[in-house]
DRENDRENPA-291322 format. One record per residue (C-alpha): residue in one letter; x, y, z. Coordinates in steps of 0.25 Angstrom, whole numbers, always signed. Example, Ala and Ser with C-alpha at 12.3 -4.5 7.8 and 13.67 -1.06 7.14 Angstrom:
<nodes>
+---+-------+-------+-------+
: r :    c1 :    c2 :    c3 :
+---+-------+-------+-------+
: A :   +49 :   -18 :   +31 :
: S :   +55 :    -4 :   +29 :
+---+-------+-------+-------+
</nodes>
This chain:
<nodes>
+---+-------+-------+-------+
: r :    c1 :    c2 :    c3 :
+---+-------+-------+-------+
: X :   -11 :   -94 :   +79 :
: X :   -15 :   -80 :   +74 :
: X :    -7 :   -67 :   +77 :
: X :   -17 :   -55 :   +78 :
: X :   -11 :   -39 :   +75 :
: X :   -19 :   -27 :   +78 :
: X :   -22 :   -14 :   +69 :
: X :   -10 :    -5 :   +69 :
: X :   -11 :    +1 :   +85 :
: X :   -22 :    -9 :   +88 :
: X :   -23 :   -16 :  +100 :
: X :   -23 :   -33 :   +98 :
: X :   -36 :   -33 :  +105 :
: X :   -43 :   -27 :   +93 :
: X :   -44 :   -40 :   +85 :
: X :   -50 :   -48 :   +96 :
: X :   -62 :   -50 :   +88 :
: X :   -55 :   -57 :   +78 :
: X :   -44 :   -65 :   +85 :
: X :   -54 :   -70 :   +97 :
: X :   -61 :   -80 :   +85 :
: X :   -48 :   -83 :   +81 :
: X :   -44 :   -88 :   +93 :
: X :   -59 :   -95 :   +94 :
: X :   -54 :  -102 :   +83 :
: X :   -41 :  -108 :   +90 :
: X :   -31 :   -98 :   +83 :
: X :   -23 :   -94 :   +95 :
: X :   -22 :   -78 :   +91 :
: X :   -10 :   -68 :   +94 :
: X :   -15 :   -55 :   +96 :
: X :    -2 :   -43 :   +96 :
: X :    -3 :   -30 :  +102 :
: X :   +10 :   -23 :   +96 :
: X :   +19 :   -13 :  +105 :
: X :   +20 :    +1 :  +105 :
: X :    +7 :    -1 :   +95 :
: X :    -3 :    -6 :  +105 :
: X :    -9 :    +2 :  +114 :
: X :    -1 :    -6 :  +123 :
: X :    +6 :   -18 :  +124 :
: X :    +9 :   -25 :  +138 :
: X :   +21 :   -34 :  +139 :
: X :   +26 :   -46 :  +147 :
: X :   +28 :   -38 :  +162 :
: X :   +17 :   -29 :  +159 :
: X :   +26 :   -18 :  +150 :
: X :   +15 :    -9 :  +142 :
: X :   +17 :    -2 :  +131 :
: X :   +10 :    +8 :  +123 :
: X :    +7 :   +13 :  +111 :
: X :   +17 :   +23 :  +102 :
: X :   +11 :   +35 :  +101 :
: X :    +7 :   +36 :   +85 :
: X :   +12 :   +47 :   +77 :
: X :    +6 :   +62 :   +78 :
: X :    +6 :   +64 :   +65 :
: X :    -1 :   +49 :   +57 :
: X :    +3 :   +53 :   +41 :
: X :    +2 :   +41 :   +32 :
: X :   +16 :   +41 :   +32 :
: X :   +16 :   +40 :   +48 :
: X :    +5 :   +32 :   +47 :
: X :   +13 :   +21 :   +38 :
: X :   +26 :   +22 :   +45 :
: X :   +20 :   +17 :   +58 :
: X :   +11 :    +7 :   +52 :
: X :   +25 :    -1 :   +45 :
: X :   +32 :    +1 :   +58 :
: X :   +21 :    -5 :   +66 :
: X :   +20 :   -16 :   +57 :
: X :   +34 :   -20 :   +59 :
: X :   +31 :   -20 :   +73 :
: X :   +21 :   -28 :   +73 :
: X :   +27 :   -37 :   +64 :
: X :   +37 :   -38 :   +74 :
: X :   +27 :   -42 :   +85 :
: X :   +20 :   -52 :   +77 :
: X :   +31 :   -60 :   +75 :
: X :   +36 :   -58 :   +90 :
: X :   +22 :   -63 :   +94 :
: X :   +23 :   -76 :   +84 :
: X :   +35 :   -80 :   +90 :
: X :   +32 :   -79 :  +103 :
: X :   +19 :   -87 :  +101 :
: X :   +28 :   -96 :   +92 :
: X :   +37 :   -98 :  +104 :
: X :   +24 :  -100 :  +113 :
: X :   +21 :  -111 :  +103 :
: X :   +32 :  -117 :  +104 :
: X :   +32 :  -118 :  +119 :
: X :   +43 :  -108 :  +122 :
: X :   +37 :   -98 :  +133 :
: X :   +38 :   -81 :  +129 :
: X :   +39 :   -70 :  +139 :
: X :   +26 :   -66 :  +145 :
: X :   +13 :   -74 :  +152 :
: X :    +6 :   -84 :  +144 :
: X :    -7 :   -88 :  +147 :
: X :    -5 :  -103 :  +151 :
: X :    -5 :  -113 :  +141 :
: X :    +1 :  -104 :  +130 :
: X :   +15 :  -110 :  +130 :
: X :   +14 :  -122 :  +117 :
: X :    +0 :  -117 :  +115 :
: X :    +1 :  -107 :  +101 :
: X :    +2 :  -115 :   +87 :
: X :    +9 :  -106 :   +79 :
: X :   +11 :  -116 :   +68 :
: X :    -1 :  -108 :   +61 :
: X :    +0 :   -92 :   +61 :
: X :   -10 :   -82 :   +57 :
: X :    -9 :   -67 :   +58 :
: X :   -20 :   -56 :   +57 :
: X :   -21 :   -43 :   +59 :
: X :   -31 :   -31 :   +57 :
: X :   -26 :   -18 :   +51 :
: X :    -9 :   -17 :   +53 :
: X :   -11 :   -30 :   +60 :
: X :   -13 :   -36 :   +47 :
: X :    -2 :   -30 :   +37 :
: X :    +6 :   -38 :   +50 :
: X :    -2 :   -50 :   +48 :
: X :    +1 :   -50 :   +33 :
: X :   +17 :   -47 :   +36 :
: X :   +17 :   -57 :   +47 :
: X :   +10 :   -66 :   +38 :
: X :   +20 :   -64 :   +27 :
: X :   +33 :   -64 :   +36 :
: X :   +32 :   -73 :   +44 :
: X :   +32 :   -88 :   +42 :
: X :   +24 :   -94 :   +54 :
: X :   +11 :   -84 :   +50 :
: X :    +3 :   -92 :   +40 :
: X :    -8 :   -83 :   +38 :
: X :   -12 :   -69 :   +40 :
: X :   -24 :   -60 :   +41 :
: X :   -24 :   -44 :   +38 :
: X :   -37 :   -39 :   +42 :
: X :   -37 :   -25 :   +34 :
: X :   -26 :   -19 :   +37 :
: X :   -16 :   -13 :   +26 :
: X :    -2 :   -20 :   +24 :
: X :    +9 :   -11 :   +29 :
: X :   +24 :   -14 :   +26 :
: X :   +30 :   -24 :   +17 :
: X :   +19 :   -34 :   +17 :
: X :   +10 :   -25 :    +9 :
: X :   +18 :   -28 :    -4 :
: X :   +24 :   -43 :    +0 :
: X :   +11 :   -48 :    +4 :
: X :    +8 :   -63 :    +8 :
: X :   +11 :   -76 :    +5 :
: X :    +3 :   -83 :   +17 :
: X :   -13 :   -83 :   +17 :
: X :   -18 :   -69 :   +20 :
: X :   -32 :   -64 :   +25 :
: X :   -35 :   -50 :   +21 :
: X :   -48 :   -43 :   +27 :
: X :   -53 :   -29 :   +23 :
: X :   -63 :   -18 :   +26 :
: X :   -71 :   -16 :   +17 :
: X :   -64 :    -3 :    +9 :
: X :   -49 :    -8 :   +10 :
: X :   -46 :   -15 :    -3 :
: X :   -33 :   -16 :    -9 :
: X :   -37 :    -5 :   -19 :
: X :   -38 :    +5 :    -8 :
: X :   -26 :    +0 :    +2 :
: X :   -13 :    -3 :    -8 :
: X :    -5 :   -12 :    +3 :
: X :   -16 :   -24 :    +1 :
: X :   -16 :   -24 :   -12 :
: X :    -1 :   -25 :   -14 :
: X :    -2 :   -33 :    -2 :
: X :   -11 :   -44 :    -9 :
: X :    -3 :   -43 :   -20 :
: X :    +6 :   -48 :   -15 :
: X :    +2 :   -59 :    -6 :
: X :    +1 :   -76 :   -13 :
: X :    -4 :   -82 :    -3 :
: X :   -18 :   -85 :    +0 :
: X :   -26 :   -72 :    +3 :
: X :   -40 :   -66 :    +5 :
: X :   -44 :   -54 :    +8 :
: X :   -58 :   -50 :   +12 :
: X :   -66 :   -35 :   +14 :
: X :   -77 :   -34 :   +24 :
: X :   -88 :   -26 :   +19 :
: X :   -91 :   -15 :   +27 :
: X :   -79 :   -16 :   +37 :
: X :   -68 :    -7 :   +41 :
: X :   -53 :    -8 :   +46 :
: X :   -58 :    -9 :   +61 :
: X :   -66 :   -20 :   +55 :
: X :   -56 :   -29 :   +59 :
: X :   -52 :   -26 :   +74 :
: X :   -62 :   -26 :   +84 :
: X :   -68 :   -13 :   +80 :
: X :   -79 :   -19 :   +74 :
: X :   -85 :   -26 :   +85 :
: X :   -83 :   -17 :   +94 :
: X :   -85 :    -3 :   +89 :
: X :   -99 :    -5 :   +83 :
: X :  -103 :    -8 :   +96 :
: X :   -96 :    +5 :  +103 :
: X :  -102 :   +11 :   +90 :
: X :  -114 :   +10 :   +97 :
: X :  -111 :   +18 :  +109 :
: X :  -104 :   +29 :  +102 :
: X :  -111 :   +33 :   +88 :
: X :  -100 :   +40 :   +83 :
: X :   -91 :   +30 :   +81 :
: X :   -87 :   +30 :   +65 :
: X :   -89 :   +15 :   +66 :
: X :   -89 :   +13 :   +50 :
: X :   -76 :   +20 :   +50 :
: X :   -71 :    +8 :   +59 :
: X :   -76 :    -7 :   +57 :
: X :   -85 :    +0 :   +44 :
: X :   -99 :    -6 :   +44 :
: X :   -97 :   -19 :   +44 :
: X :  -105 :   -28 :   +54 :
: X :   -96 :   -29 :   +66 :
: X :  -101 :   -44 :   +68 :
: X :  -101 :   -49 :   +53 :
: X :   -87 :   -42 :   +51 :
: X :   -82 :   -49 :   +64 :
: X :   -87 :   -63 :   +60 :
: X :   -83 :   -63 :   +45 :
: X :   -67 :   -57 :   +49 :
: X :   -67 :   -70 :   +61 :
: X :   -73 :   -80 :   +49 :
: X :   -63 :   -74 :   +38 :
: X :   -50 :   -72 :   +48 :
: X :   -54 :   -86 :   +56 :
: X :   -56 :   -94 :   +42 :
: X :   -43 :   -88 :   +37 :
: X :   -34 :   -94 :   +47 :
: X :   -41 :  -106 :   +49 :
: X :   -39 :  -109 :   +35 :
: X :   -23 :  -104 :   +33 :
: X :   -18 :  -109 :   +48 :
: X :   -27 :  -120 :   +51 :
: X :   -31 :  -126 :   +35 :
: X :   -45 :  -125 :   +40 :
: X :   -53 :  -123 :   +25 :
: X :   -64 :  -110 :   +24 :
: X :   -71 :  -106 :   +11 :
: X :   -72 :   -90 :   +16 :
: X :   -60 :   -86 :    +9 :
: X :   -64 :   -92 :    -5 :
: X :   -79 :   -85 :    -8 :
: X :   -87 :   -77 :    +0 :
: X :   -95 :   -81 :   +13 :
: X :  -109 :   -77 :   +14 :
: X :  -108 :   -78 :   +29 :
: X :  -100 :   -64 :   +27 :
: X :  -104 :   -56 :   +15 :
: X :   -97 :   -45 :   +22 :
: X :   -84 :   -51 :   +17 :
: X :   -79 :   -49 :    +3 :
: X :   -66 :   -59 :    -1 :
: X :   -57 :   -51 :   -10 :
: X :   -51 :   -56 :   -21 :
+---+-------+-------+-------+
</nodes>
């Protein structure tokens, strides 16, 4: 089982491209829109409800203040989430319609968590704080709160664009630092934060519509298709070898089928 976590304000939805071959690949995958952040959230009876309005005034301060209070909500509701899918699991029913079957269906003997931007600093926290997650992904996002400096001791996957390094954001390098346990990290030539959402499927393609779309400033100038193939091989290849024992040689040298792709040391 995999728990999935947006971007800070980002719908769930915006990782479909990802977790859709995930769940191709059996992992039954959680995906967590987070309250008040979401545009909206809809709760069991139908209850919506929307987003906080952000700040008037986004100074760095600002700016850093709400990302560490968002990140303790979230942390929050990922483990909420586990627990109720832990419960489901285990056969004892939660509040709320379940599509049929569900009930005893979930193995949450073997948790990943991934997440793109703030999603992912979550990930890492969840991944460190929590016992029943074995193994997490951040797909290039900067660590916020107390797990920058603590870093991990569970198997970690870190993806990059191609111009955030650990020279130019301090909180991975303390935050690799700091972490033991197995741990790659890999930069995408040519890709940008929006990279790793569905972004860059989808805005090349309105791109095309609309010339004036600063598409580079976005998903960067990677190929949409070959930046989305190598981040299923690399994210799917990582879980399949730390939550299922499956072997893959992609993490050890470089792969020719993805010269995009660049391991770290």
């Amino acid at each position: 089982m995999v728990l999935f976590g947006s971007g800070d304000g980002g719908p769930r939805t915006l990782g479909t491209t990802l977790v859709e071959d995930l769940a191709s690949r059996g992992y039954l995958v959680v995906t967590i829109d987070h309250t008040y952040e979401a545009d909206q959230v809809e709760f069991p009876g139908g209850r919506l409800v929307r987003a906080l309005p952000l700040p008037a005034k986004l100074t760095p301060k600002v700016i850093a203040k709400l990302l560490a209070k968002h990140a303790r909500a979230r942390m929050a509701d990922m483990r909420y989430v586990l627990d109720q899918v832990t419960a489901l699991a285990h056969g004892r029913p939660i509040s709320g319609k379940l599509p049929e079957g569900m009930l005893g269906a979930p193995d949450a003997s073997r948790v990943g968590a991934l997440g793109q931007s703030l999603g992912g600093s979550v990930a890492a926290q969840l991944t460190r704080d929590d016992t029943r997650v074995d193994a997490g992904v951040n797909l290039d996002g900067a660590y916020v709160g107390p797990i920058a400096v603590r870093g991990v001791t569970r198997p970690f996957l870190q993806l990059a664009a191609e111009t955030h390094t650990r020279e130019s954001e301090p909180s991975w390098k303390s935050f690799w630092r700091a972490s033991t346990g197995w741990k790659r990290e890999l930069r995408f030539k040519g890709a940008a934060h929006g990279s790793f959402t569905d972004l860059q499927p989808l805005l090349p393609q309105i791109a095309a519509k609309l010339p004036n779309v600063p598409l580079a400033d976005y998903v960067g100038t990677i190929d949409p298709g070959r930046s989305v193939a190598a981040q299923r091989a690399y994210v799917g290849a990582f879980f399949d070898l730390h939550l299922r024992g499956k072997p893959t040689h992609l993490f050890e040298s470089p792969d020719t089928r993805f010269p995009e792709v660049a391991l770290i040391p």
